[in-house]
FILO-252041 format. One record per residue (C-alpha): residue in three letters; x, y, z; residue number from 0. Coordinates in steps of 0.5 Angstrom, whole numbers, always signed. Layout:
resn | xx | yy | zz | resi
Ala | X | Y | Z | NUM
...
This chain:
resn | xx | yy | zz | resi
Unk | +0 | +0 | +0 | 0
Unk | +4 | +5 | -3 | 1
Unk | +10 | +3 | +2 | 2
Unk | +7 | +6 | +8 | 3
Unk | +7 | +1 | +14 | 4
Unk | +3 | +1 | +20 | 5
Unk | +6 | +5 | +24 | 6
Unk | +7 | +10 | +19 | 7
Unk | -1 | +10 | +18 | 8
Unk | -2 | +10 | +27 | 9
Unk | +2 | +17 | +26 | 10
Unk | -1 | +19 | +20 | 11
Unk | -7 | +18 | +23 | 12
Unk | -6 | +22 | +30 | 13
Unk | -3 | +28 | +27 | 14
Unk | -11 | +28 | +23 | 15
Unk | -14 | +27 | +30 | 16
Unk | -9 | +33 | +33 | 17
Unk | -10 | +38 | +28 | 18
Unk | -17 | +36 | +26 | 19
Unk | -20 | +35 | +32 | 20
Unk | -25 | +28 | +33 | 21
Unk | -32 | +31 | +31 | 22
Unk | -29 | +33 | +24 | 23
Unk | -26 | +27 | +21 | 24
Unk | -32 | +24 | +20 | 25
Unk | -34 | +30 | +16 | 26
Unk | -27 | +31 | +13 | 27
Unk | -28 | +23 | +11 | 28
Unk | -35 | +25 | +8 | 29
Unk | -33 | +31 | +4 | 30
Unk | -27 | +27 | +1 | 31
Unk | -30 | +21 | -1 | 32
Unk | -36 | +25 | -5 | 33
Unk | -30 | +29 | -8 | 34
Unk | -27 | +23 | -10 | 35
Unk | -32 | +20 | -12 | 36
Unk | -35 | +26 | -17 | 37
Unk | -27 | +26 | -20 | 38
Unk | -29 | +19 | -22 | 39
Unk | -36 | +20 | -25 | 40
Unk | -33 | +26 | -28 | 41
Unk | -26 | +22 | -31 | 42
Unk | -32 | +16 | -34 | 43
Unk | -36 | +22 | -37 | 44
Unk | -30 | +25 | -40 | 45
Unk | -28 | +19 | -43 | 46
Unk | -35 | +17 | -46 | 47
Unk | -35 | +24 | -50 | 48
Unk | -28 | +23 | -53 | 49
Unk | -30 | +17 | -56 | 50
Unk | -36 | +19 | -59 | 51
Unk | -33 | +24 | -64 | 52
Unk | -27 | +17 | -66 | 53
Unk | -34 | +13 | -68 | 54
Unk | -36 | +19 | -72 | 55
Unk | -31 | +19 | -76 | 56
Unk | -29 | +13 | -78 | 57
Unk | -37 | +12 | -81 | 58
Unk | -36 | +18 | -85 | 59
């Protein structure tokens, strides 16, 4: 996992409940995924778009 250990990711994760506090990481791990996961919906419909104008051309 990009070679991150356990206990590099134990740190990682206290210095985010240091600094972020623990009522804000679930909203902080919210947000993050909904953007993630529109930055994958929008990749998807980016690529479908592109492929259509390929189609075209190869029927003219």
């Amino acid at each position: 996992m990009f070679g991150i250990g356990f206990s590099e990711l134990l740190v990682i994760l206290l210095v985010c409940l240091l600094l972020f506090g623990a009522s804000r990481l679930p909203e902080i791990g919210k947000s993050l995924g909904e953007g993630i996961r529109e930055f994958k919906k929008s990749i998807k419909e980016s690529s479908g778009d592109s492929q259509s104008p390929k189609e075209d051309k190869k029927s003219n």
